[in-house]
Wavefront OBJ file of the C-alpha trace (Angstrom):
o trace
v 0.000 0.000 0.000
v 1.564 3.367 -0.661
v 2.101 5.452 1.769
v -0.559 8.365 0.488
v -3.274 6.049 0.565
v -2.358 4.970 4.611
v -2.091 8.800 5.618
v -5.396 9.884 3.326
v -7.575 7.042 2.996
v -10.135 7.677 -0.242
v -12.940 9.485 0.382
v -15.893 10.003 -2.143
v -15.103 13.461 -2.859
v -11.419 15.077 -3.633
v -10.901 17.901 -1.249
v -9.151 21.243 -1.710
v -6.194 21.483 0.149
v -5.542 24.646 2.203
v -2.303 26.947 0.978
v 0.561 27.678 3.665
v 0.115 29.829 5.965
v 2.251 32.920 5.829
v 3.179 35.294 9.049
v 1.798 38.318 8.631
v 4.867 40.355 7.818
v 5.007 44.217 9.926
v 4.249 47.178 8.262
v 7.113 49.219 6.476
v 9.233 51.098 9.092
v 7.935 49.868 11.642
v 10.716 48.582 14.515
v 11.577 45.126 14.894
v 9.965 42.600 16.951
v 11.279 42.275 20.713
v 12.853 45.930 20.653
v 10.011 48.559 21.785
v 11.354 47.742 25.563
v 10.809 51.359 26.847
v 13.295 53.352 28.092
v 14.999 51.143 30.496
v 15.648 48.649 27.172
v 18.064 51.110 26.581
v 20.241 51.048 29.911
v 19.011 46.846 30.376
v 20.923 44.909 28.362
v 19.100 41.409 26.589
v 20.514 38.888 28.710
v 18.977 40.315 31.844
v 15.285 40.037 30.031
v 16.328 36.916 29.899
v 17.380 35.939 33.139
v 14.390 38.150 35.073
v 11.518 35.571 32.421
v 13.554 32.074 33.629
v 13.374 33.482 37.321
v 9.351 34.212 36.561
v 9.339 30.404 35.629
v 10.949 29.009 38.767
v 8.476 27.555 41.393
v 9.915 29.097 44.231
v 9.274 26.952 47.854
v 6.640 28.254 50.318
v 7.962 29.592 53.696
v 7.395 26.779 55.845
v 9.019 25.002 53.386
v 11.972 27.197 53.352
v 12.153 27.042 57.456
v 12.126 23.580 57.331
v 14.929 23.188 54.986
v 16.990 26.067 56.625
v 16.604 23.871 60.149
v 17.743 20.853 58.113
v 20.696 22.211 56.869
v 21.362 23.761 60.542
v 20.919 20.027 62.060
v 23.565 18.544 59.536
v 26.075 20.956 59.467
v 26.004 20.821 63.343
v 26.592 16.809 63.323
v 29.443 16.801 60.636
v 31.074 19.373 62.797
v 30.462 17.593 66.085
v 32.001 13.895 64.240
v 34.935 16.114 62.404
v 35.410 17.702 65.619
v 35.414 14.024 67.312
v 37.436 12.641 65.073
v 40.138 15.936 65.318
v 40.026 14.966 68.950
v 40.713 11.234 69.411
v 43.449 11.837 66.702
v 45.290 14.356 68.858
v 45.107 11.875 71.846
v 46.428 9.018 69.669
v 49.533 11.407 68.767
v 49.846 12.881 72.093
v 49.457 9.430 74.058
v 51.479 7.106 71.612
v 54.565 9.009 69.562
v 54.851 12.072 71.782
v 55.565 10.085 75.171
l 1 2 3 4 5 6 7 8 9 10 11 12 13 14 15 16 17 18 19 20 21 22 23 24 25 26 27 28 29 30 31 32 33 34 35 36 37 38 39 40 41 42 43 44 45 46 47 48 49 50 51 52 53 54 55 56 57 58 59 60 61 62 63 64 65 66 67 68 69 70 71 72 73 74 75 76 77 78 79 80 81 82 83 84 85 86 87 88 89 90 91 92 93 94 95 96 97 98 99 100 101
């Protein structure tokens, strides 16, 4: 079977096929697209328009969530320090108590 006939199966009547569609095109002297930014466009460089629409499209945590995560962070960092710490410690008395006597 060819493959016209699979995507368009026969129908009793031929039918017209629509043209391309063409963008409209702006009128003549008219700026380009993306550039009427106002007056700040001129002191705000592109990449900033940029980076201030990805921030828009972040989905930023709620404020319990944010506590939560903060006390997290707060809870870990503690421990490593506290077993780093431990670790510093029994070290120095190994040394202290077995080469330095």
């Amino acid at each position: 079977m060819s493959r016209a006939l699979r995507r368009h199966p026969m129908s009793t009547k031929p039918t017209k096929r629509p043209g391309p569609v063409r963008a409209s095109r702006p009128p003549r002297g008219a700026p380009p697209p993306g550039t009427g930014r106002g007056w700040l466009g001129i002191f705000r460089p592109r990449w900033a328009d940029d980076i201030i629409s990805e921030l828009r499209k972040v989905t930023w945590p709620t404020r319990q969530e944010t506590v939560n995560l903060t006390i997290v962070v707060i809870i870990v960092a503690v421990a490593i320090g506290l077993l780093l710490g431990g670790i510093d410690e029994f070290f120095n008395w190994l040394i202290t108590h077995t080469i330095l006597r």
